[in-house]
N, C-alpha and C positions, 0 to 999 in steps of 0.2 A: 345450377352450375355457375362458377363465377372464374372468370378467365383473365389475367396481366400479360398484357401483350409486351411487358416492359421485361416479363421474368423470361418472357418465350420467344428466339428468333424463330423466322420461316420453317429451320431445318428442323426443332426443337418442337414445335406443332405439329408439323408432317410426322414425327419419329411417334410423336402420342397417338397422333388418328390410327399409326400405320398397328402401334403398340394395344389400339384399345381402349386408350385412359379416356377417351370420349369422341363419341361421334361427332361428323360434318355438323348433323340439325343442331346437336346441343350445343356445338360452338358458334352454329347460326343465331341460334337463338341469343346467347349470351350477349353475341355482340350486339345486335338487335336493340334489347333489352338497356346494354351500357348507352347506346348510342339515344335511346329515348330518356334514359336517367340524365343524362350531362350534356346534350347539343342544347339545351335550351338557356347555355349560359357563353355556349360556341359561335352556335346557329353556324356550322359548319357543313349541314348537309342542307338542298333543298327538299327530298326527298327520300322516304328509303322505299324498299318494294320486298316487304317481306312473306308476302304470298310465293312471289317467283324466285326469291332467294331461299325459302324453305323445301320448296320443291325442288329445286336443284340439288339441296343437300342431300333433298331423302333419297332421293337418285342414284348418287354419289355413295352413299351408305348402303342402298342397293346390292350396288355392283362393287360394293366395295374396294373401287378403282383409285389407289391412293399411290401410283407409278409414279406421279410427278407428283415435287415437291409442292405445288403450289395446288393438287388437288385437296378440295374440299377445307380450303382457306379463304377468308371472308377480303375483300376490298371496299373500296369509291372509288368513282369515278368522276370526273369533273364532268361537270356539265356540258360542257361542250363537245362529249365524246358519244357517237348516237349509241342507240342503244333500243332492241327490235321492242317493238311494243310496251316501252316504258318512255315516259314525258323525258322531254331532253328543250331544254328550251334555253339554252346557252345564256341565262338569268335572266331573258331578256322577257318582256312584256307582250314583244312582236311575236312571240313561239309560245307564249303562255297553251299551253295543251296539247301542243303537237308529239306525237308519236310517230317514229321512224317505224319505217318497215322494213329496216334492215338493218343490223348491227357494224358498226364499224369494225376494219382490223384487228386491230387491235385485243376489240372485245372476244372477238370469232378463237384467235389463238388462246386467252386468257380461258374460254371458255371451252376449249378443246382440253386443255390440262386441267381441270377441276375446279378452275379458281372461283369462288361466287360473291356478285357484285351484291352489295345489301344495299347502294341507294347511289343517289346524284351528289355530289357534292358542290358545296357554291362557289361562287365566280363572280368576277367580272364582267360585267356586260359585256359578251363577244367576247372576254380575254381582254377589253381594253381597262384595263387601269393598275394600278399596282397595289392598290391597299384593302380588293372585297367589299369596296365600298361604295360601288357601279353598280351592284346587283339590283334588281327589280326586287327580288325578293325580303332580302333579308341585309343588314350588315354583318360579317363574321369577325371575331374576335381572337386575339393571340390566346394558344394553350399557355404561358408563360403568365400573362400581365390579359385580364379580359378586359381594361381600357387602353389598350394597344391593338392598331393595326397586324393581323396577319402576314401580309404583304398580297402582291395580286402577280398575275390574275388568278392563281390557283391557289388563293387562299385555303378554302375551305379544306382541299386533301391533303394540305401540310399543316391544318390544325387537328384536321380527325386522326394525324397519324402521330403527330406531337404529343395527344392528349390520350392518344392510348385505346381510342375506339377503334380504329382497324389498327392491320401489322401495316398494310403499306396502302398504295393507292397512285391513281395515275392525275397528270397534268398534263398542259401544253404550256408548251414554252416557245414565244416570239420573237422577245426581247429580254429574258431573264426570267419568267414568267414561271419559271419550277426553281430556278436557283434562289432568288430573292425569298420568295414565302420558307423557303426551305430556310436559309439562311436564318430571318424571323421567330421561325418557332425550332430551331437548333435541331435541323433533323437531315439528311442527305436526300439529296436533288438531286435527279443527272438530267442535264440537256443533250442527249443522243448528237453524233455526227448527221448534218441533214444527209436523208436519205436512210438512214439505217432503220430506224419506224415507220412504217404506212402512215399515211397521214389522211387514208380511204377511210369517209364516214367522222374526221373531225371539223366540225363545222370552221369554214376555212377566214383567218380574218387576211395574214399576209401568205399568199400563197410558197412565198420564196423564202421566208422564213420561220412557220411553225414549224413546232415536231414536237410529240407526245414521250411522256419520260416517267420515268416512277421515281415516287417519293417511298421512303423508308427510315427506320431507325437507324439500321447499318448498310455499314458498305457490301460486305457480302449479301444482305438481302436483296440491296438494289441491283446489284449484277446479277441476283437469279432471275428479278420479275424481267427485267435486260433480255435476260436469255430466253424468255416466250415473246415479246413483244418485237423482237427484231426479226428482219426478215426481211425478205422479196417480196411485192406483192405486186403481181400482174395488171390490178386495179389503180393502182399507181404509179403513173408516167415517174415520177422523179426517185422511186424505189430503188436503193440502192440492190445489184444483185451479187455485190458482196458475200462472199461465206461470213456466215455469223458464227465467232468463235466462239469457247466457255469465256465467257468474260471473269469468272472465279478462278481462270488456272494462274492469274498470276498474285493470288490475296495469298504469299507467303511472310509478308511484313520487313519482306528484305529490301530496302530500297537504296544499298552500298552503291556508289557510280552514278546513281541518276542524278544527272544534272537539270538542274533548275534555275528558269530563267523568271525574276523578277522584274516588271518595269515601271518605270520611275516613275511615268502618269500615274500610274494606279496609286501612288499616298500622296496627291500633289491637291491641290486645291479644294474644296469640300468635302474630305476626309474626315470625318471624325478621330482627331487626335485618339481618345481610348480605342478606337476600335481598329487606327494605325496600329497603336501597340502591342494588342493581342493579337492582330494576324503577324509582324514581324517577330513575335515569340514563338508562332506557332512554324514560322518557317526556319526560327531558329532552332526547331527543335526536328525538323525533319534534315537539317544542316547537320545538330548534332548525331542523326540516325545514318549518317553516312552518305548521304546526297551533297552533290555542290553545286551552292547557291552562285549565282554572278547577278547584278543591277545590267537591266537593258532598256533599251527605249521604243515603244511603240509610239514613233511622232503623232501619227495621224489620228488617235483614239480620241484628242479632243474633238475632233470633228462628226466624231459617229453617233454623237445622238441627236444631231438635225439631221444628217442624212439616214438615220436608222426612220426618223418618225413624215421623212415625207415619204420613202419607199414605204413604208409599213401604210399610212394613211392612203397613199394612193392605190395600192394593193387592194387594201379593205376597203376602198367608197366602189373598186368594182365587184369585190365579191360579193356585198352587202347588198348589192343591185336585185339580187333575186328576191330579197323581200319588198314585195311588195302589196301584198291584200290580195291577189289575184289565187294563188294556185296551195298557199297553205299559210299557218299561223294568224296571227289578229288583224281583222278586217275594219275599219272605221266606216259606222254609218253614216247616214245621209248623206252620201253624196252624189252630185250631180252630172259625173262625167269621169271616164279613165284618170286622169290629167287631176282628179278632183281626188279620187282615189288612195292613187298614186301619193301626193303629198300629204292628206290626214292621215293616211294608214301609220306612213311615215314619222310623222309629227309626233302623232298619239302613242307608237310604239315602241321606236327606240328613245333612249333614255342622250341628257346631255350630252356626256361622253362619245358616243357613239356618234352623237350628229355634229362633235367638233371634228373627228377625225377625217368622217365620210367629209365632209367640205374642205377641209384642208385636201384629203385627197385628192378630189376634185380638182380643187384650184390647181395643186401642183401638176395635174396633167393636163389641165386644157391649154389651146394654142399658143396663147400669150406668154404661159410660163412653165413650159414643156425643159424647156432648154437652160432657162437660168435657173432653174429645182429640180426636176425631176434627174435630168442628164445630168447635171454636178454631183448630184445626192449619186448615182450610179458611179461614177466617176472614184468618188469616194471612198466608195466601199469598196473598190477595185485595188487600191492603193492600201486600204488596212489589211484586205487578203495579206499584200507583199508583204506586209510589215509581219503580219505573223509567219509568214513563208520564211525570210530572213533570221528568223529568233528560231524557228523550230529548224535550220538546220544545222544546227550547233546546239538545241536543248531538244530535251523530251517532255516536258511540262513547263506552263508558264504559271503564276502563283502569285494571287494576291487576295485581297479583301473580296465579296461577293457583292456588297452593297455600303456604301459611303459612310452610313448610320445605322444603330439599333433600330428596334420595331418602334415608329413612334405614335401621340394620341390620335385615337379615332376622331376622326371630324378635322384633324389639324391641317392637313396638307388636301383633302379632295375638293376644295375652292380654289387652290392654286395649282393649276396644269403644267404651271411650267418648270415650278418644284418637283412637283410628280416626274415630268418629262425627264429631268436633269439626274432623277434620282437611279436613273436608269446607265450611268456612263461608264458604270465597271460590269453594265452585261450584253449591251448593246452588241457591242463589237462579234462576240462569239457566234453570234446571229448571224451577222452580213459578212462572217468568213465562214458560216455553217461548220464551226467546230465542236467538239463534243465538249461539255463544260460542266464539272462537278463542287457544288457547296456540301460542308461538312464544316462539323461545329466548331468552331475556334477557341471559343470559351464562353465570358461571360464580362457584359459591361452592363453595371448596375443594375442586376440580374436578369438581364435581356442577352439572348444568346447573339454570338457575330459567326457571321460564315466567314471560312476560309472557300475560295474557288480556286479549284486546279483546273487549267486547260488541256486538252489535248491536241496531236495533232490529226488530221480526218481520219476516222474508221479507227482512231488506237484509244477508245476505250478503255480496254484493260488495263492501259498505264495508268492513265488517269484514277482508276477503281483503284492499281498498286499502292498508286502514291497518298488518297484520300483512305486506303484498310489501312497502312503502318502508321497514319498520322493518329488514324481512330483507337488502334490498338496499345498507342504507346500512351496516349492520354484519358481511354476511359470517359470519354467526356459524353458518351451515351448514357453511361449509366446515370445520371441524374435527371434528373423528370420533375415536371410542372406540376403546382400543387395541386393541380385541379385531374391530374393523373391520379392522385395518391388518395380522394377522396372516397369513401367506402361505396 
């Protein structure tokens, strides 16, 4: 069997399973199959697990239980989302083996509607970097350009799904961290309202800022995997207990009246002139569909990627805390005492990355510099809330570019952090006002795809999904596909 995830959305597979035209296992198999033909030019999965993906199918096929649209359709998962009896070791060195013994939220609902995971997909050490290029493992490479970065941290489930080996697949997103890769390999990201996702069972870097989000070809798809993955969950202090609406009831493409708020930071200073121009086309074209655009100003956005990366750092050097050789993952030998432990486990385990942030974290909360970083960094992000609080109560979406630049060379930017850092300043923000934040393809600069990002305001999703179907519907810009899609 030979299957195009490019010729089939979610609903369009669910209607074949439902129709007969092929079983869960054969479409298991297939993807399997595609996924060991062409990751080895991706290296976008670390793992697949096609024992317990196959059995799930045959299950599935069983009981012939194809109710929900997403039974007996194949995913990824990032790595950093656990997963009961399968390696999950969030790329990191430190977790090389570890197996959870219990599935995260996320997965539990996924796997309640039929959905089956075929593997791990790569990352970022812990989620920290932006380009897939932190991994213990492997580096991952753009579906578009295979000497271009992905983007991070969730590279890998925005190239597997770019490239055509799954329909869709999950991420977390801290700092951008599903919009950026999204953006990268021209495919739709949604960064959930904090609180609408569990975040029970994602190995945690910023406690106050992650949240798990799916990746997909379209907008409608992403609002269906939306509609299993949100929820309440009891296991989760900061769960929002929000009713989770259809987030598909408003993908009518009519978007007459909505007013759109554009702001000025976002094409101001290390913008890429072409990729200014195609998103300002691209809002000239939802202007043309009957929305009205107005220029606004988000003052304080210059400021949110030093105070996005001490809260995030300091966040992550105490969650990070729990590893440490004693109670699970990579233990360093010979050594002479707890104390002794504690620091090689460490050394040997986490990679770079990992050990610039844990320290900076540090630094920013211990006594000396509590109050001129940590309290300002707070402070800060207290004052971007207002700023988007003021813009959205007079708009309904905010709209600009997703990330500054196309996908650019592998190797080029992961020596300089503070590039990386900066490259983060049209996603930071969405984060530390925990708003929901949607990339969808803009077009094409130098045949590298640009994300357009629409913001929403908390818990309105659906606008957001509106505004990013009739941008998608009216430009088609899904249908064209990476060559390394079209490869037999």
């Amino acid at each position: 069997m030979k299957i195009d995830f490019f010729d089939n959305d979610l609903t369009s597979l669910h209607n074949a399973l439902l129709n007969k035209q092929f079983t869960a296992s054969e479409l298991t198999k297939a993807t399997l199959e595609k996924i060991e033909k062409t990751d080895d030019k991706l290296h976008a999965f670390i793992m697949t697990n096609p024992e317990i993906a196959l059995s799930q199918a045959e299950s599935i096929d069983e009981k012939q239980d194809f109710v929900h649209v997403l039974s007996g359709l194949p995913l990824a998962l990032k790595d950093n989302i656990a997963t009961k009896g399968i390696e999950t070791t969030g790329a990191s060195k430190i977790l090389e083996g570890f197996k959870p013994v219990y599935d995260a939220t996320v997965v539990e609902k996924l796997n309640q509607d039929g959905a089956i995971s075929v593997g791990k997909a790569n990352m970022d050490e812990f989620a920290m970097g932006g380009s897939t290029e932190t991994s213990y493992y492997n580096k991952t490479a753009n579906a578009w350009d295979q000497t271009k970065v992905p983007g991070g941290s969730s590279g890998g489930s925005a190239a597997a799904v770019a490239a055509g080996l799954v329909p869709f697949a999950l991420g977390s997103d801290t700092g951008g961290s599903i919009r950026q890769p999204a953006a990268f390999n021209g495919i739709v990201g949604m960064k959930p309202t904090y609180g609408r996702v569990s975040r029970w069972g994602l190995f945690a870097m910023a406690s106050s800022l992650d949240q798990v989000g799916p990746f997909t070809r379209t907008v409608k798809d992403n609002a269906l995997v939306l509609n299993t993955i949100a929820g309440f969950d009891i296991k989760d202090s900061t769960a929002s207990k929000r009713e989770v609406p259809d987030f598909t009831a408003q993908l009518t493409g009519n978007i007459k009246g909505l007013k759109i708020a554009v702001p000025k930071e976002y094409f101001g200073e290390g913008i890429d002139p072409k990729v200014a121009t195609t998103v300002k086309a691209a809002i000239a074209q939802l202007e043309a569909m009957g929305a009205t655009v107005d220029e606004v100003s988000l003052p304080h956005t210059k400021y949110g990627v030093a105070a996005y990366y001490i809260i995030m750092s300091s966040e992550a050097s105490s969650n990070l805390q729990r590893y440490d050789g004693v109670r699970y993952g990579y233990r360093a030998d010979d050594v002479k005492n707890l104390e002794d432990l504690y620091v090689k486990t460490r050394s040997e385990g986490f990679g770079d990355e990992v050990k610039r942030r844990i320290m900076l974290g540090t630094f920013s909360l211990s006594a000396g510099a509590y109050d001129a970083f940590f309290k300002k960094a707070a402070k800060i992000r207290t004052l971007l809330i207002e700023d988007f609080n003021k813009v959205f109560a007079n708009y309904d979406v905010i709209v600009g570019p997703t990330a500054p630049t196309v996908a650019y060379g592998l190797g080029e930017e992961v020596d300089d952090p503070t590039a990386m850092y900066l490259a983060d300043v049209l996603t930071v923000p969405v984060n530390l006002a925990g708003l929901p934040g949607l990339s969808v393809n803009a077009g094409f600069v130098d045949g590298l795809p640009v994300g357009l990002q629409i913001i929403g305001k908390p818990f309105d999703e659906q606008t957001v999904y509106q505004t990013g179907y009739a941008f998608e519907q009216a430009t088609r810009l899904f249908e064209q596909i990476p060559d390394i899609a079209k490869e037999d």
